[in-house]
N, C-alpha and C positions, 0 to 999 in steps of 0.2 A: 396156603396161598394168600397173597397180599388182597386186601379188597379194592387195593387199586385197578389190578389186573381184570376185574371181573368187566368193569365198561372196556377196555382194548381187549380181551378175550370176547367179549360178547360182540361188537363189530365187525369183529377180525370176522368172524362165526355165520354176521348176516352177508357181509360182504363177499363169502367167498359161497357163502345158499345160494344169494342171489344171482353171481355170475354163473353157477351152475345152472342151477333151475333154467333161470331165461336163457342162456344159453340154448337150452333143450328146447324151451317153448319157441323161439325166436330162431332158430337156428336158418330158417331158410333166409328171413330178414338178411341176417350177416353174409351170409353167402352172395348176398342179391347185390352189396354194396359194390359199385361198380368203381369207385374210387378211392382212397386212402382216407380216411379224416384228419382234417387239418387242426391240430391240439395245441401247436407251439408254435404261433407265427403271429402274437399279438407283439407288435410293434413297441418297446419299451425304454423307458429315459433312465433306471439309475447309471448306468454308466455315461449317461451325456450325448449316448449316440443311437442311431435307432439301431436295433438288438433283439433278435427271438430267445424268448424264457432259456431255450436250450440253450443257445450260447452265451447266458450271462455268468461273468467271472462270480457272482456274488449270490450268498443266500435271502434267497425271493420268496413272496407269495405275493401272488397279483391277484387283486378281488374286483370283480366286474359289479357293479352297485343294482345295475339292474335288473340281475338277477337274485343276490344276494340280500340285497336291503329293499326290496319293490314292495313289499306291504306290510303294515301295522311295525316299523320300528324305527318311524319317526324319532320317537320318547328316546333309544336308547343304541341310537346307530354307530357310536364308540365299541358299544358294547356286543352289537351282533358283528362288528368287525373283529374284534378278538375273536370270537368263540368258534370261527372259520377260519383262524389261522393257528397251525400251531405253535404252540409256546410264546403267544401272543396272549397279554392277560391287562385288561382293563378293569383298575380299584377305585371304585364308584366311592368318595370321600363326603359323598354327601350336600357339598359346596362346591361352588365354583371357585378353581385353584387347589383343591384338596385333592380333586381326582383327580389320574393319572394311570399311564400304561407302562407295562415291564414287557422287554422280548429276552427269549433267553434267560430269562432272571436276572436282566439289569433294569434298574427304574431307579427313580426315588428313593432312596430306602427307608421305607414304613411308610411318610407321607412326604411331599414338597416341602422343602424350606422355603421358597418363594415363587412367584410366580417365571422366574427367568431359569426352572432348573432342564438343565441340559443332558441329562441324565441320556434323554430321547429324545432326538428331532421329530418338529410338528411341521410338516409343510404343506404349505396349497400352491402347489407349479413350482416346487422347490425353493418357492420365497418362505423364509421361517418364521412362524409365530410362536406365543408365548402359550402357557397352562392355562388362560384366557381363551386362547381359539380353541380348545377343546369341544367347545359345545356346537360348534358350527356344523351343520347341517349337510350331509352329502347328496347337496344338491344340483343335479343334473353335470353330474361327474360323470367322466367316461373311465376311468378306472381309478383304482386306489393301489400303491406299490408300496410293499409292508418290506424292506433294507432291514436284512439282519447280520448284525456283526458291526463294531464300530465304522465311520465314514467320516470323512472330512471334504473331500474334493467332490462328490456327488450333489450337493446343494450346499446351500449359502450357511451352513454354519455345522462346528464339530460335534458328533457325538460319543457318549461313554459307551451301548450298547445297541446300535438303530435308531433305524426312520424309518416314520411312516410319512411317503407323501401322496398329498390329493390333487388328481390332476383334473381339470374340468374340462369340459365338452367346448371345442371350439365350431366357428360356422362353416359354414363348408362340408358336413359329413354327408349332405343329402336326405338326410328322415325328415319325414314329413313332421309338421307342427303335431303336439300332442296335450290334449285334456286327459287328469285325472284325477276320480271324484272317490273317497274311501269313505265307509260310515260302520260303526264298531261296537260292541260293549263297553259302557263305562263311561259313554259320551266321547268316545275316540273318534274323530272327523279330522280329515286331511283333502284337500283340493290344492290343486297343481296346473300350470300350463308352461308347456314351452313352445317358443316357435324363433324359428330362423330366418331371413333373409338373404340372399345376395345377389349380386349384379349380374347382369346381363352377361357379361364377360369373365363373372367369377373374381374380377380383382378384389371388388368390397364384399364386405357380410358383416352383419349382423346378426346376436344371438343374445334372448334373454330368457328367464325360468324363474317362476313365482309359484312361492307355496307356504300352506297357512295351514298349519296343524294344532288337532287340542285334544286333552283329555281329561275327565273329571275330576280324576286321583280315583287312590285305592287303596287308601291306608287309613281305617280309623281314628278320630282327634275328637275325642268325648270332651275335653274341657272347651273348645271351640265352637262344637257341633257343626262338625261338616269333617268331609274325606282331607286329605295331604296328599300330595305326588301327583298334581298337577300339573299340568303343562299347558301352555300359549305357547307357541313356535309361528314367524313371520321369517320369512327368507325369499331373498333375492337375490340373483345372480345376471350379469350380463355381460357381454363381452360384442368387441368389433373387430376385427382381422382386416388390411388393407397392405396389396402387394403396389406399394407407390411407385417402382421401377423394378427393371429385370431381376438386379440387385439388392432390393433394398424393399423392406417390409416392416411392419408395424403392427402389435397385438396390442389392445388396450381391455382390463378387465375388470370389474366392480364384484364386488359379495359384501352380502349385506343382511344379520341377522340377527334377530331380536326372541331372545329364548328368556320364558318368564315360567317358574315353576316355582313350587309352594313346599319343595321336600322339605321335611325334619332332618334335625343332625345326624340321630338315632333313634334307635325305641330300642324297648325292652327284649331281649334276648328270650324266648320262649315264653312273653308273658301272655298273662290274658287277650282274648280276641286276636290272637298274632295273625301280625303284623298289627301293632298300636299305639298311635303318639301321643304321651302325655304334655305334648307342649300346650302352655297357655297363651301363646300368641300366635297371629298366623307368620308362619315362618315364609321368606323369601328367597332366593337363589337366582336375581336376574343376570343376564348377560348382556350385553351388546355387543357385536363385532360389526366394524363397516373395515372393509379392505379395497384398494386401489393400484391396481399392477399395471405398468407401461412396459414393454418387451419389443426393442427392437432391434432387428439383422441386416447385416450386410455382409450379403456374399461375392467374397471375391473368388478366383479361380480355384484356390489350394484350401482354403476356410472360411469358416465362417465368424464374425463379430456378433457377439448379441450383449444388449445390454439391459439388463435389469434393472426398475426401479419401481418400489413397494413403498406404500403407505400404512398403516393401521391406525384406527382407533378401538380399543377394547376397553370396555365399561364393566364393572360387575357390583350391584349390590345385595347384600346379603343380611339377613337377620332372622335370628335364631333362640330359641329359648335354653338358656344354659344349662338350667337344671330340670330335665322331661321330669314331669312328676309322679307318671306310671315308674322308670327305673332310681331314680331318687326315693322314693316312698319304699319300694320294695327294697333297694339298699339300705337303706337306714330303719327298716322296721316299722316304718310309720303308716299313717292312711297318706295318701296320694295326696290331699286336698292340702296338706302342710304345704307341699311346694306349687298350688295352685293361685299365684298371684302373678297377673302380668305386669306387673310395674315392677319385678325385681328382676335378678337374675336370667339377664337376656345383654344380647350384643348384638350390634349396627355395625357394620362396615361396610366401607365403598372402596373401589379401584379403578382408578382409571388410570390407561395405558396409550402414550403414544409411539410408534413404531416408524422409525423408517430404515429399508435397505435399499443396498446399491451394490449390484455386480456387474462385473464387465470381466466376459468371460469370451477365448480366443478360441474354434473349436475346427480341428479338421475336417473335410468335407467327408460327406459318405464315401464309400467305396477305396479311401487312400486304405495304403496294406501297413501303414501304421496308424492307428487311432492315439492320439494326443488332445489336449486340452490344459489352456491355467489361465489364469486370471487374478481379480483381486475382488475383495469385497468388502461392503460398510457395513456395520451393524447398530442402532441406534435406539436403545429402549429406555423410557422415560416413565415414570410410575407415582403415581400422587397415589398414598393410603391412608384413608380418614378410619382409624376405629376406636366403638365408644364399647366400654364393659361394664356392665351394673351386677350387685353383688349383694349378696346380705349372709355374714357370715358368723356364727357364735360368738359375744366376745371372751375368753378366755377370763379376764379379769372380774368380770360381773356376770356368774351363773344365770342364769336366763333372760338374759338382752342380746341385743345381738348388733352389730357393726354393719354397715350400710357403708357403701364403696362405687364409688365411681369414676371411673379412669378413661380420659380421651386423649387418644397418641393420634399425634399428626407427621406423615412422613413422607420424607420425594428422593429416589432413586435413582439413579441414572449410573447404565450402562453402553460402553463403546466398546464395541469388536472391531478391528482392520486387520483383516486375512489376506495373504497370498496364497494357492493354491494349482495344485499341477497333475493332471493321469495323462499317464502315459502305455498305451498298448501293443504289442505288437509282437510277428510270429518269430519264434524260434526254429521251429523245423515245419514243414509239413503240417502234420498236426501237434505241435507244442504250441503254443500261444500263452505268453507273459505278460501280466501286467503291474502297474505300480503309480499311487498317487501317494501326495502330500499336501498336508494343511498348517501352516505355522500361524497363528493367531496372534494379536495382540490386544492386550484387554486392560481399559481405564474405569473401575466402579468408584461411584461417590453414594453414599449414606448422610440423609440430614432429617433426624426426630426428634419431637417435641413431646413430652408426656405432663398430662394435669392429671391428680389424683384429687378427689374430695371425696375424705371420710369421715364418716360421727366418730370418729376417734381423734382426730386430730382436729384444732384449733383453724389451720389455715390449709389451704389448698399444697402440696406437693409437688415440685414440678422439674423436673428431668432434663436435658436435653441431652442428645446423642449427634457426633460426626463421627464420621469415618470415609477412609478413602482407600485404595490397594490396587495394584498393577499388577500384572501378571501376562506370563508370555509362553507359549505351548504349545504341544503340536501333536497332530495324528497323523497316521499314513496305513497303507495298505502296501502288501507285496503278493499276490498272484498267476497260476498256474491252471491252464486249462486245456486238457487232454481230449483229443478227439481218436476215443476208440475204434468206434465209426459213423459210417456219415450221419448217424440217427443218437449216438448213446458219445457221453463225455463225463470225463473224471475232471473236479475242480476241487483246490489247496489257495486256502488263504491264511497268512499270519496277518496281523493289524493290534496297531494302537488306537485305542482312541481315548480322550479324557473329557472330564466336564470341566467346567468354570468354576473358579471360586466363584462367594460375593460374601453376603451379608446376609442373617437371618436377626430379623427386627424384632422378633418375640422377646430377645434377650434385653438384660440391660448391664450393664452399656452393651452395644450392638456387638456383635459378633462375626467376627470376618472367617468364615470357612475355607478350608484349605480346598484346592482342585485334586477329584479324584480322576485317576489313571483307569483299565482296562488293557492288558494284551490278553489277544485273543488269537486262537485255531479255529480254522473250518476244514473240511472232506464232505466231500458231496461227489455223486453220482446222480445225473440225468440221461433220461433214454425216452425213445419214440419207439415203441413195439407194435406186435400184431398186427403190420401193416398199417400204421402209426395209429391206429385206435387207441393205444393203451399211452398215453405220458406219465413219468415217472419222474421223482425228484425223493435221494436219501441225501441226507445231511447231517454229518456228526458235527462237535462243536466243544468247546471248550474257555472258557473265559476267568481271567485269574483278576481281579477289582481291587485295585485298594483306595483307600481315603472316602470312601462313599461317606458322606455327611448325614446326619441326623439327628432331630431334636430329642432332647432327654430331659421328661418333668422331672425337676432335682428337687422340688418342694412344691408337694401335692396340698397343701394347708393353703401355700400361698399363690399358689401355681406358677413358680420359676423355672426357666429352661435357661439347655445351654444346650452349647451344638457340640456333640463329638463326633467321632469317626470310627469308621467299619472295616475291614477289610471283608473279603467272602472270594469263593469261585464257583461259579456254575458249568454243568457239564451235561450235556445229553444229545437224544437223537431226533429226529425228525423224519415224516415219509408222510409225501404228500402224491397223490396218485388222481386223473381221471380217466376213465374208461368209455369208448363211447361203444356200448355192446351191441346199439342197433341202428338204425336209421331213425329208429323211436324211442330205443331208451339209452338214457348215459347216467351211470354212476359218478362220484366222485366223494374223496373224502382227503381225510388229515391227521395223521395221531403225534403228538408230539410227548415226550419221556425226557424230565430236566431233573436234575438236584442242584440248590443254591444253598450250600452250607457255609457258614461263617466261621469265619478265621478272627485273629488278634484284632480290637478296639481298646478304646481311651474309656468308654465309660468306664462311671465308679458306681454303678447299680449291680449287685453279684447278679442280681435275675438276669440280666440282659447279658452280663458276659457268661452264663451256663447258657443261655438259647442258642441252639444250633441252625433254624430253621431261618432264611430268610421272608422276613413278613409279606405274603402276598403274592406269595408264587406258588400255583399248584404242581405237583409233581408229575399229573398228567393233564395233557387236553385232549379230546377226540373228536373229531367230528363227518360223518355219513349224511351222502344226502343221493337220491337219484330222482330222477327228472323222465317225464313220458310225453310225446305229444303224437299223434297222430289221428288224421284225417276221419272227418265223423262223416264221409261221405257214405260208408254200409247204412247208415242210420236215416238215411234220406236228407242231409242239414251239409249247409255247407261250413268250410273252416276246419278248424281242429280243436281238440281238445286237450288240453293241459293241464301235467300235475306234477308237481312239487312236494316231495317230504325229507327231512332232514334230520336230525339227533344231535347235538351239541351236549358234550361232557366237558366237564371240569373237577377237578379231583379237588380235596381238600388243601386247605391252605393257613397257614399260622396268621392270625388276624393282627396281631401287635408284636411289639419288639420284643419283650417278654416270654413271647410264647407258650402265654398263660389262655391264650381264647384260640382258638383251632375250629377254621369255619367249614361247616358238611362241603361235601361235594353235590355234584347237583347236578342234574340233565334234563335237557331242554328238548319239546318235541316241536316243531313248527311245519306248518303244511299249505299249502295253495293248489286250488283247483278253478281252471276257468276256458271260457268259451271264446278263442280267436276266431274272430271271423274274417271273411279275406277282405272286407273294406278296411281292415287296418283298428277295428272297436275290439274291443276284450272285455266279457264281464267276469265274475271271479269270485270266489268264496279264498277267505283265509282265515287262520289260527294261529297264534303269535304263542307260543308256552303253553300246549295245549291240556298240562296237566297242572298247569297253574300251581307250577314248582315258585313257590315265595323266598328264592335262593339269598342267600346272605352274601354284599356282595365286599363287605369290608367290618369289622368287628373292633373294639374297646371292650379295655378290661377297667369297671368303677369298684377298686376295693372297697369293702372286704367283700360283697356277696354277688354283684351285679355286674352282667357283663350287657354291652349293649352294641347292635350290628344297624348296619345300613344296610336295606332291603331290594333284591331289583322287583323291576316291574312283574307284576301279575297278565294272569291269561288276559288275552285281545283277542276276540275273533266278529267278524261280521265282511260284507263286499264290498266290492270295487270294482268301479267302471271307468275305459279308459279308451278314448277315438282319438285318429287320427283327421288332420285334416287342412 
């Protein structure tokens, strides 16, 4: 039997204990419910129109943040978003821009070629950002919608295999204002407030949300003396909603987040003390994001007009020690303290990003028996990248001296997207209902870089410079099918194209203009509302054929040269995502997701890369169980309830590099929360973030000939949290 199987057999195993068992103990509980539970009636935007999960033409997982991400994952809230969706998988790269997400087994492939790769849409309110907003904070969100299968007409820009968008908390929902204060192992502390306003009449409101999170780190750096994988997280969010006439309204929205962490690039794969950075300097990984959205409508009788328009500025600087001296020393055979000097072999880079978009999108009114929508949209991204490399390398010509190198590349980028776009819905019989959208894009990138080299080898400085420019014009669409068996269970069919963007990958020289890769794709899905809607259900088969996926390929490891080639692959698998609510007091819920991405025909000229089957960074399986208790501590003489949370995240093994020479363990995560509601609206709470303080590998490099070296996720957190209303 595969040892895959043992985490989805063993689930499979508690999950169906569990419903038994309680069943029996609870059994009068379920009798006692006097009503249906309502499981499918969250009101939902990827189709552009308001939509319950059941009836959506497309494959979904919609994550509620406050209960999912409410304590200790701050640090790593991309990454507890994966691991409760399936076949959703977030590759921790160590740096800002390196990291990145696959669904399905479409991402990246291996890492980003640049910050603008469109492999997967990133959105906050369906405005798109760049591998820059990755790190922003999901704060005081009222839900996250994880789009799988390509898209084009769903928000403001095309994808190769999904979107994830983040949608925030507007004013108006009525909860009261809320404080919350967490304190942890490791020197983890997190404090939060939000509070709302509005008018007398409801036409105005106001809503804003502040929150300042920290943690010591937890990764040894003996040449620094002190911990790595730290964090400073400062974030803001606010927003104002004003209905100015019958017809005509106004949403204005601000985020705003300053993420400062100290991770290493890598450490040593199984070495000493593991988890351990031989870096000699202290490494950085900041971010900035500020964002600014205006949203406004006008409703006429038959639709609605809304217009879009986005701001960004995205900041990131980074530095890193190039050569760790724990996996260096151990590759080369040496003592450690050889590559123990900070003044050599380290790199500085900076990014900054300006962004602007603009949609103006036409949308039918609710309740028409055709649902329609098109529009047009701007895309505007602007990138200045300062990076400096220092180096000290044997020189070949005089046995024991060595070469000293230093190289600073200065570059500014700019890309322009102008879309048109159109979904169109609407019934065929009774219960058939068709639908179909289209995206045709138009795309103008320019490339301009400057390169200085100063080496003890050569007499004078070295100096480069690179343009380039490319157009390109493209298009995705969907075509869909959704069967209503009966009033509660639906059969859904989708075919879709979707493609990413060319551009440029700057590593190269002279620059390298990458081709746009393609994606058609199948979906089959069954949804249903059971057991007198207790039980919701969602299966999803899927199928996705890629070609042109872009990737860098070091073609000289001495000198460290790339060039960009291309991939083909196809992925294929299922999905079954299920909640149960089995009592008035308890509800399960979980997710198992089963993918293969194997690779087809590429352009490399590396034999390793074209024998590798495996796509880099997609597990084969994900799993994830969780159930949820709350009831009344009134037997106990106290008022309020009592609450508890425990859950299991799996992830199965994964090929760490293109090669698929490093292949990273699988790994399972326990995490748990237990706390006291009381009915003034306060809650105090115990929690466990990894309670078995699984040190998972979350991304891996292979350093020939002996050293491989991974990027590590976060260690156990546990300590409380206290949280009023008021």
């Amino acid at each position: 039997m595969s040892k895959e199987l043992w985490p989805i057999l063993s689930l499979s195993a508690v999950l169906t204990v569990g419903i038994v068992i309680a069943g029996q103990v609870f059994a009068q509980e379920v009798e006692a419910l006097e009503e249906p539970v309502d499981l499918g009636t969250l009101v939902l935007t990827p189709e552009r129109r308001p939509i319950a999960p059941l009836d959506s033409t497309v494959g979904l997982t919609v994550v509620d943040p406050d209960e999912a991400l409410s304590a200790g994952t701050a640090r790593d809230p991309i990454g507890e978003l994966a691991r409760r969706t399936p076949n959703l998988n977030f590759v921790n790269g160590g740096t800002t821009g390196q990291s990145f997400i696959s669904i399905r087994g479409i991402g990246p492939f291996g890492e980003p070629i640049n910050s603008q790769d469109t492999a997967l849409g990133f959105f906050i309110d369906g405005v798109p950002t760049t591998l820059l907003g990755y790190q922003a904070q999901f704060l005081d969100v009222d839900r996250i919608e994880v789009v799988k299968g390509p898209q084009g007409a769903l928000y403001g820009r095309s994808t190769l295999g999904g979107a994830v968008n983040i949608i925030p908390t507007l004013p108006g929902i009525g909860e009261p204002n809320r404080l919350r204060f967490e304190l942890g192992s490791d020197g983890y502390a997190l404090g939060e407030l939000v509070a709302e306003t509005l008018s007398s009449d409801g036409r105005f409101g106001g809503r804003f949300a502040l929150r300042a999170s920290a943690f010591d780190g937890d990764i040894g750096a003996p040449f620094i003396s002190g911990d790595v994988n730290a964090t400073e997280i400062l974030s803001f969010r606010g927003s104002v909603t004003a209905d100015i006439t019958e017809n005509f309204s106004a949403e204005f929205s601000t985020f705003y987040n300053d993420d400062r962490r100290n991770n290493p690039l890598f450490v040593l794969r199984d070495g000493p003390n593991f988890p351990s950075s031989g870096t000699d300097i202290e490494p950085r990984s900041d971010t900035t994001n500020a964002f600014g959205t205006l949203r406004l409508t006008y409703s006429a009788d038959l639709f609605d007009v809304v217009s879009t328009t986005n701001f960004q500025r995205n900041e990131a600087i980074l530095r890193a020690d190039s050569t760790d001296a724990l996996l260096f020393g151990f590759n080369a055979g040496v003592p450690s303290l050889l590559f123990n000097d900070p003044n050599i072999d380290f790199s500085n880079r900076s990014l900054d990003e300006d962004v602007f978009f603009q949609e103006l999108r036409v949308v039918s009114r609710e309740g028409s028996p055709i649902d329609w929508s098109f529009g047009v949209s701007y895309l505007e991204v602007e990138t200045d990248g300062d990076l400096e490399l220092n180096s000290r390398r044997p020189n070949p010509a005089a046995p024991g001296t060595f070469i000293d190198t230093s190289t600073r590349t200065l570059s500014i980028s700019s890309s322009t997207t102008t879309s048109i776009f159109g979904d169109l819905s609407f019934p065929v019989t009774d219960r058939l209902r068709a639908s179909a959208s289209a995206r045709v894009a138009f795309e103008d990138q320019e490339f301009s870089g400057s390169s200085t080299t100063i080496t003890s080898a050569a007499p004078f400085p070295i100096v480069t410079n690179d343009d380039a420019e490319t157009s390109d014009t493209d298009w995705s669409g969907r075509l869909g099918l959704l069967y209503d068996l009966t009033d509660d269970s639906r059969l859904y069919f989708n075919v879709a194209r979707g493609y990413s963007s060319e551009g440029f990958q700057s590593a190269t020289s002279p620059v390298t203009v990458f081709p746009a890769g393609s994606n058609l794709s199948f979906e089959a899905g069954y949804r249903a509302k059971l057991l007198d809607e207790r039980l919701f259900i969602d299966v999803t088969g899927f199928y996705n054929d890629v070609e042109n996926a872009p990737f860098t390929e070091l073609v000289d490891f001495t000198n460290f040269i790339f060039d960009v080639r291309t991939q083909d692959y196809t992925t294929y698998g299922l999905e079954l995502q299920a909640n149960y609510q089995l009592s008035d007091t308890w509800e399960l819920y979980g997710a198992v997701g089963l993918q293969r991405a194997q690779r087809g025909s590429s352009n490399s000229t590396d034999p390793s890369v074209l024998s590798a089957k495996r796509v880099p960074g997609i597990p084969d399986v994900t799993a994830f169980l969780g159930a949820s208790y709350r009831d009344s501590l009134a037997p106990l003489g106290l008022p309020g309830d009592f609450e508890l949370t425990a859950e299991i995240q799996h992830v199965g093994d994964r090929a760490g590099n293109l090669r698929n020479t490093v292949t990273l363990d699988r790994y399972t995560l326990v995490n748990a929360r237990a706390g006291w509601a009381m009915p003034n609206g306060a809650e105090l709470y115990a929690f466990v973030q990894n309670a078995t303080d699984e040190r998972y590998e979350a991304s891996g490099f292979s350093f020939p000939p002996n050293a491989e070296g991974v990027v590590v996720g976060p260690g156990r957190v546990f300590g409380i949290g206290f949280s009023m209303e008021f």
